[in-house]
N, C-alpha and C positions, 0 to 999 in steps of 0.2 A: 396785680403786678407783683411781682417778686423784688425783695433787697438788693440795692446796687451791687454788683460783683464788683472793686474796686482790685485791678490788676495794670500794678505797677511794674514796669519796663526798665533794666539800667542801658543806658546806652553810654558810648564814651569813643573816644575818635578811633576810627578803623573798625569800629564794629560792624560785624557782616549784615547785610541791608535786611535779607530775607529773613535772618533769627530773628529781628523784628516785625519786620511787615509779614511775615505769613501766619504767626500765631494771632497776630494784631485783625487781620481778614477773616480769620476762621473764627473772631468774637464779635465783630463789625454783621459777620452773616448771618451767625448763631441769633443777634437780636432781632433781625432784618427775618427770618424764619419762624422766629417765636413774635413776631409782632412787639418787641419791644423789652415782653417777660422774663427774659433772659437777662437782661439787666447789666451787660459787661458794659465796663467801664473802664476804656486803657490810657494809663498816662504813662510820658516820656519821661525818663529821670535821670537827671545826668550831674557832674561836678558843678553846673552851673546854668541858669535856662538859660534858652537860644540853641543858637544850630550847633550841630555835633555832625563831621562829616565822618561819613559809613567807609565802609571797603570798596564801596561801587564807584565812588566819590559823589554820589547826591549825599543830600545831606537831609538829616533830621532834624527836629525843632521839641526840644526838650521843653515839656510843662513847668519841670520845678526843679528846683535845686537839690542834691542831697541830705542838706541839712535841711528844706522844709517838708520833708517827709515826715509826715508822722498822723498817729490815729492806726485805726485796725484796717492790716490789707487784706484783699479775698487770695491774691496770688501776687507771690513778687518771681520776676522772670529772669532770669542772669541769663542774655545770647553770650556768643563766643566771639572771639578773632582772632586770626592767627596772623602772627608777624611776618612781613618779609622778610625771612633771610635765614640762613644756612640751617639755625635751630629748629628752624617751626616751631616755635612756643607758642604756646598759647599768649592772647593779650589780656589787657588787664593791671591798673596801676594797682598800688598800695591804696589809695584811697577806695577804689571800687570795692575792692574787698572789704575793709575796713567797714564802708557804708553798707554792704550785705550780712556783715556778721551782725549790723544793729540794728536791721531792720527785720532778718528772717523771723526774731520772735512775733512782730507784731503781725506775722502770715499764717491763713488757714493750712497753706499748702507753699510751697517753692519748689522753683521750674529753671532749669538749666537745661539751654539748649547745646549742641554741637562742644566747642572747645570751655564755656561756659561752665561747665563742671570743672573745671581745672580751676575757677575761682571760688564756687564753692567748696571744693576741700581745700586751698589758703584759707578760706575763714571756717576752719574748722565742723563744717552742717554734715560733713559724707563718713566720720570716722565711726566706725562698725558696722558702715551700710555698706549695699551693693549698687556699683553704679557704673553709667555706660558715657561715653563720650564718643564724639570721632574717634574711627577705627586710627587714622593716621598717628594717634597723638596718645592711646588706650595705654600701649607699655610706658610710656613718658610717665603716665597718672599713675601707673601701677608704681614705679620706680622712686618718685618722687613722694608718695603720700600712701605708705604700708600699710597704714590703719584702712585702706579702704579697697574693697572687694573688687575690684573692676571685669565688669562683662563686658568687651570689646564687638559680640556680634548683637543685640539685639536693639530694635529701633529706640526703643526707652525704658526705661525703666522703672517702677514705682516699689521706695522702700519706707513705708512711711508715709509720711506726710510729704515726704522729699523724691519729684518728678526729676529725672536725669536723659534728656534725648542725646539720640547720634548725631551722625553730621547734617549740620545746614539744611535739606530739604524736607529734611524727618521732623521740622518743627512743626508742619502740619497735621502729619499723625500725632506728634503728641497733646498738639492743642485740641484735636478731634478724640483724644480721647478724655481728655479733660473738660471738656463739655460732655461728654456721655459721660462722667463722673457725677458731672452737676446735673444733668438733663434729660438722663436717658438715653440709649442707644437711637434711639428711633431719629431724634432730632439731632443726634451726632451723624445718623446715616443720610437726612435730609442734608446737611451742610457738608457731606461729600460727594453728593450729588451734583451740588451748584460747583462745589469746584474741579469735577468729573474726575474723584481718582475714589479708591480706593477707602474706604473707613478704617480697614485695617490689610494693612499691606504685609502679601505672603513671603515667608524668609528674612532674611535680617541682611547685618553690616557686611557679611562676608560676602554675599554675592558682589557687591561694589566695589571689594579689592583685591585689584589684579595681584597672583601671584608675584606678577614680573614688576611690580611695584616695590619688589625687596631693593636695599641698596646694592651697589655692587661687590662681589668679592674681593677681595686681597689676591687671589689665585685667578690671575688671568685663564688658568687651563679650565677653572672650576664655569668663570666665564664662558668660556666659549664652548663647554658643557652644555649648560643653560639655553643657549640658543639653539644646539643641537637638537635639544630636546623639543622645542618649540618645533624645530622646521620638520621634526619624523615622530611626529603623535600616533600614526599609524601602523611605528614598529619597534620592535623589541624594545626597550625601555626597560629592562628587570635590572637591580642594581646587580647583576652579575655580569648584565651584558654592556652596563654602564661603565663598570668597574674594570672590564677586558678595556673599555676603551681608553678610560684612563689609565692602563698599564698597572693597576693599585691590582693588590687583593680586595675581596668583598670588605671583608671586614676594615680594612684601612679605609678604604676609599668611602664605607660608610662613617665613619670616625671625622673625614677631615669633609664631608656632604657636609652634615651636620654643623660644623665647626663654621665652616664658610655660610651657610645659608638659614642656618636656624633651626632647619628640619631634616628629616631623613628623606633620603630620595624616592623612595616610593609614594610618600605622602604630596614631593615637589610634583611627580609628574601628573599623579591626580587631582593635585588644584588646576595644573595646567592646561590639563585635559579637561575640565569642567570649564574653564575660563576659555579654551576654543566651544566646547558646544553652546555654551551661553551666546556665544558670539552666531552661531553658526542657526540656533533657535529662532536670534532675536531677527536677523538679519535675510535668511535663507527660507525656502520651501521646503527641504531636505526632510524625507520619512525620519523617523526615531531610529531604524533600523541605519539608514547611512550616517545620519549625525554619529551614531556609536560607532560607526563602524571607521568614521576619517579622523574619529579623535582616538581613537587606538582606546574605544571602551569597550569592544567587543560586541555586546550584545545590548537589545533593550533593557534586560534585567540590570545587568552595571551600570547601565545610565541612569537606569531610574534611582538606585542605589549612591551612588557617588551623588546625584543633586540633591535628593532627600539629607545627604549627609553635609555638603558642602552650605548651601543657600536654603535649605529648608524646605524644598516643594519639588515639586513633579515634573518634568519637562517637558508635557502638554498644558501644565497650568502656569509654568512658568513663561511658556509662551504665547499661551492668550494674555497673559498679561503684559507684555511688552510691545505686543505687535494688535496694532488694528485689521479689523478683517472685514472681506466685505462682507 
């Protein structure tokens, strides 16, 4: 039998259900695989024992109290939460923090799921690292804490001793790869079996956010651009024939693109174009030849080209993986 893994949990009210219960599963299985050997060991840790109600509104039932932490952990876990309301911040009191800044010494390794990175750099673990969080909330981290490298597309991250995952669902890849840390690949691939996905899943953060998920412009015309562009993927699209529409010169009207939406418009249409064939992949029968052909990408070579560049993979492997077949 192998040494207890002793992997401590912070939870605290509004904390998302899954940052806990799915890395918590994916060690519950890991022993339940290994007969035991595996040795994890997860406790609930919160401001105070007892229930701590989640984002889902069930509720969890914390082991121990912050202050009776202590001794050597194998893995302390920071999930995430995001607040209701206009900011989207991340959640998280002063205390949470506090209590992570004194416990991460006594950790072989520390693990921040989804918005839960945003607590770890308050208590100072992320400054010179590289590290990834929900895509929604990436620039916020960047914005907010300089000292620290933020990679917005990849499922997780490892700098150091210091694990950093994406949003919410990605905590089972991380925990799946955190057993293949401790255990080998083999019995990492075993316990993605039992939970039938993926041990390591192809493409990152970006395929999961929509273009169209930008805020809105200030420029209503820029607005009603944007939708244009959505409803005719199949035609001209060049910012010159964008630029006639708006009446601008090229060059203004890429000046005030930019200004308004973040990015240059040749780049908006090809996220958007990538974000209809994903859709059209996931959902449709459609040859490679039509998909390129109704998203206004031309040919199979551009498709394949724009997905390998956008989400990471290929748009025959991107679609065996989304869709069951018979």
């Amino acid at each position: 039998m192998s040494s207890t893994r002793r992997v401590v949990i912070a939870v605290f009210p509004g904390v998302d259900l899954l940052d806990v219960t799915g890395p918590a599963e994916v060690f519950a299985l890991t022993n339940r695989e290994t007969g035991g050997a595996a040795g994890y060991q997860v406790e609930l840790v919160a401001r105070t024992r007892g229930e701590v109600a989640t984002s889902a509104g069930l509720r969890l039932v914390a082991d121990l109290a912050f202050a009776e932490v202590d001794g050597v952990l194998d893995t302390l876990l920071v999930p995430g939460a995001v607040n209701a309301g206009p900011d989207d911040r991340a959640a998280g009191s002063d205390d949470v923090v506090a209590w992570v800044a004194r416990v991460a010494p006594l950790a072989r390794r520390v693990v921040s799921v989804c918005t839960g990175t945003h607590l770890l750099a308050a208590a100072g673990l992320l400054d010179g690292r590289t590290a990834t969080t929900h895509w929604s909330t990436a620039a916020r981290l960047a914005a907010e804490h300089p000292g620290v490298t933020v990679d917005p597309d990849p499922i997780f991250v490892r700098c150091g001793n210091v694990w950093t995952g994406a949003g919410i669902s990605s905590c089972v890849d991380l925990a799946l790869a955190l057993v293949a840390e401790d255990l080998g690949e083999e019995v990492a691939l075993a316990v993605a079996r039992q939970l039938v996905m993926y041990l390591k899943r192809p493409g990152g953060q970006s395929q999961f956010s929509a273009p169209l998920s930008r805020p809105p412009a200030t420029r209503r015309d820029i607005d009603d651009l944007r939708m244009f562009i959505v409803d005719h993927l199949d035609g001209d699209l060049s910012a010159a024939a964008l630029a006639a529409r708006m009446c601008l010169s090229e060059r203004h009207f890429a000046r005030v693109f930019r200004q308004q939406t973040g990015t240059t418009p040749g780049a908006y249409v090809e996220a958007v174009r990538v974000e209809a064939a994903r859709r059209l992949l996931e959902d449709t029968d459609r040859t490679l030849d039509q998909v390129a052909a109704e998203c206004g990408l031309g040919s199979v070579e551009t498709l394949h080209r724009a997905l390998r560049k956008r989400i990471g993979t290929t748009p025959a492997a991107y679609r065996r993986r989304v869709r069951t077949t018979a």
